[in-house]
C-alpha positions as CSV (number, residue, x, y, z in Angstrom):
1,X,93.3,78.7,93.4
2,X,93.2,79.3,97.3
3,X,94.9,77.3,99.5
4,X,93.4,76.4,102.6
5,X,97.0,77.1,104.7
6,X,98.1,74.8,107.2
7,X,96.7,71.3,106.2
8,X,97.7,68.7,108.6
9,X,97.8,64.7,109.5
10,X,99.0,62.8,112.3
11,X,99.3,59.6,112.3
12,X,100.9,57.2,115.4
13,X,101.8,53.9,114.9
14,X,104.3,51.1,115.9
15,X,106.7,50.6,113.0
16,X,107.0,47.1,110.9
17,X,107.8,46.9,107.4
18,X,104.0,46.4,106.9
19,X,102.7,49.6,108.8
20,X,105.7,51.7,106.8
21,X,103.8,51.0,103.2
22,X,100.7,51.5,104.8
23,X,101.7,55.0,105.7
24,X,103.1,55.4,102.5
25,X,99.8,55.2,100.6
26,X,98.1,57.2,103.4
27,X,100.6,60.0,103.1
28,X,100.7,59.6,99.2
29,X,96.5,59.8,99.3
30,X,97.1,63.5,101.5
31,X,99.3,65.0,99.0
32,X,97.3,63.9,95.9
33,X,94.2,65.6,98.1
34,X,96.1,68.5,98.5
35,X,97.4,68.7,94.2
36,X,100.7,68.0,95.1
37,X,101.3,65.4,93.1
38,X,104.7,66.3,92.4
39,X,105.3,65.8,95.8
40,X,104.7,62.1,96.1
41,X,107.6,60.3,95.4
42,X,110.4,62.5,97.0
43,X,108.2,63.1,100.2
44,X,107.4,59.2,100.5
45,X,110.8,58.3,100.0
46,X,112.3,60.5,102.6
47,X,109.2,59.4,105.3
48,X,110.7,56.0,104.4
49,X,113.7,56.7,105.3
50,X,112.6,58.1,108.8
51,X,110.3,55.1,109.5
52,X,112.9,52.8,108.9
53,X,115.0,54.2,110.9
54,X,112.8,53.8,113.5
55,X,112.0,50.2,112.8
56,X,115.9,49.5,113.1
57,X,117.0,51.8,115.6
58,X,114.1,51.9,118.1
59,X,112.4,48.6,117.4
60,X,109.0,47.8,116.2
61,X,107.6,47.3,119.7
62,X,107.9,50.9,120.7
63,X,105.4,53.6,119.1
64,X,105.8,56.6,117.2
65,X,104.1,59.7,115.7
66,X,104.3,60.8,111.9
67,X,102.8,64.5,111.2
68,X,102.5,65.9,107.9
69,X,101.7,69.6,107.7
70,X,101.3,71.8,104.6
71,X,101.3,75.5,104.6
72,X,100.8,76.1,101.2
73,X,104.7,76.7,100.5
74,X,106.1,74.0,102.7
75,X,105.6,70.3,103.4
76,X,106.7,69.4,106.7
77,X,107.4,65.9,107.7
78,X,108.3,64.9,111.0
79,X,108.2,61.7,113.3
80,X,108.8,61.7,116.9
81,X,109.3,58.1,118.8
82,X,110.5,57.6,122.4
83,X,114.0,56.9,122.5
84,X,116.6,58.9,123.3
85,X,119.9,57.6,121.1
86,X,120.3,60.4,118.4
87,X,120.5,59.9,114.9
88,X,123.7,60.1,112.6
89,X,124.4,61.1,109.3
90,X,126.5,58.4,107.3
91,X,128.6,58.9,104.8
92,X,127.1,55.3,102.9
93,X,124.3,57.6,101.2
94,X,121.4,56.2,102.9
95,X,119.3,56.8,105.9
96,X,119.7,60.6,107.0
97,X,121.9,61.4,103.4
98,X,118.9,60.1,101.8
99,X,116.8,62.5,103.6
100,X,119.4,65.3,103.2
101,X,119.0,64.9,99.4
102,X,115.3,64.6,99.0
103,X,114.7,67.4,101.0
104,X,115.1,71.7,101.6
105,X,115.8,71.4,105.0
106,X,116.3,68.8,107.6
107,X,116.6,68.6,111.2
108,X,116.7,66.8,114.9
109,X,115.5,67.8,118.4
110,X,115.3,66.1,121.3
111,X,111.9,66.2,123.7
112,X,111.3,65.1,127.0
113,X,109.8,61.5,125.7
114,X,112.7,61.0,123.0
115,X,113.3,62.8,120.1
116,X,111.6,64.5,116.7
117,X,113.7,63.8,113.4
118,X,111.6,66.2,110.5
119,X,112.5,67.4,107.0
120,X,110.6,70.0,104.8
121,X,110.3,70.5,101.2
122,X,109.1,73.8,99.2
123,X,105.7,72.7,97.6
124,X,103.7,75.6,96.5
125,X,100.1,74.7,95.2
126,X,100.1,74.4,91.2
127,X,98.4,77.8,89.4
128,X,96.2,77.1,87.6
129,X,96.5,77.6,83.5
130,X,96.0,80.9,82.6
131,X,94.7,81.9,78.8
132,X,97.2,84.4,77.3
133,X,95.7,87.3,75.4
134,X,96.5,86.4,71.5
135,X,98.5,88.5,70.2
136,X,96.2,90.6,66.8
137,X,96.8,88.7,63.6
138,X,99.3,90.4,61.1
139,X,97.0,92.6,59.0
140,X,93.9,92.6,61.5
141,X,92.8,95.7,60.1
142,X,92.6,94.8,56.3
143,X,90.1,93.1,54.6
144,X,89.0,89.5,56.3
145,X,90.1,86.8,54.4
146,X,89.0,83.1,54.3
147,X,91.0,81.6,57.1
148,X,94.5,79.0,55.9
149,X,94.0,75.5,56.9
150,X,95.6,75.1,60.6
151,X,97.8,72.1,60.9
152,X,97.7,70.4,64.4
């Protein structure tokens, strides 16, 4: 199977608990496009995380701007918003932990309108089935018998 390499969506939007599951499914819709199934849940759950951060921490009336970028080996996530204040990882197991555990790699930057919080995950297209060569029959080259019934 080829991979088209560097899929991307972008996506900017002011954060309510409404707009968050709306994403969800539009981010959800991207990776089944893209046969990454596997990927759903643990990239959905991260993006969460990031959104509602947002939604608490910025406040719903300020904008912000979720990417989502596959190379073929890596999904990226990332959402930049406009304020300045820096997250935290807590110890409590949520928010940025949650994040940290659902994902490879994780990071923060600031920009000149605010800041960029992103995480990646390895997510390498599924190969598809190959047919392994059968390995010859005990006895191929003596006389052809009627075939045993095969239990299935």
């Amino acid at each position: 199977m080829t991979v088209p390499l560097d899929r991307h969506c972008s996506v900017e939007l002011q954060v309510s608990a409404e707009r968050v599951s709306q994403v969800r499914r539009i981010v959800a819709a991207h990776l089944r496009h893209w046969s990454l199934e596997l990927q759903v849940r643990p990239v959905c759950r991260a993006m969460d995380e990031l959104l509602t951060n947002v939604h608490r921490h910025v406040g719903d009336a300020n904008t912000c701007v979720l990417e989502l970028r596959w190379t073929g080996r890596h999904v990226t996530v990332s959402v930049a918003d406009n304020s300045a204040r820096m997250p935290r990882l807590l110890p409590s197991g949520g928010g940025l932990s949650r994040v940290m555990a659902l994902s490879d790699s994780w990071g923060t930057c600031r920009t000149t309108d605010g800041k960029v919080v992103w995480f990646t995950r390895y997510a390498q297209a599924p190969q598809a089935a190959r047919l392994l060569p059968s390995p010859p029959l005990p006895g191929a080259g003596e006389s052809r018998r009627a075939p045993l019934a095969v239990l299935v």
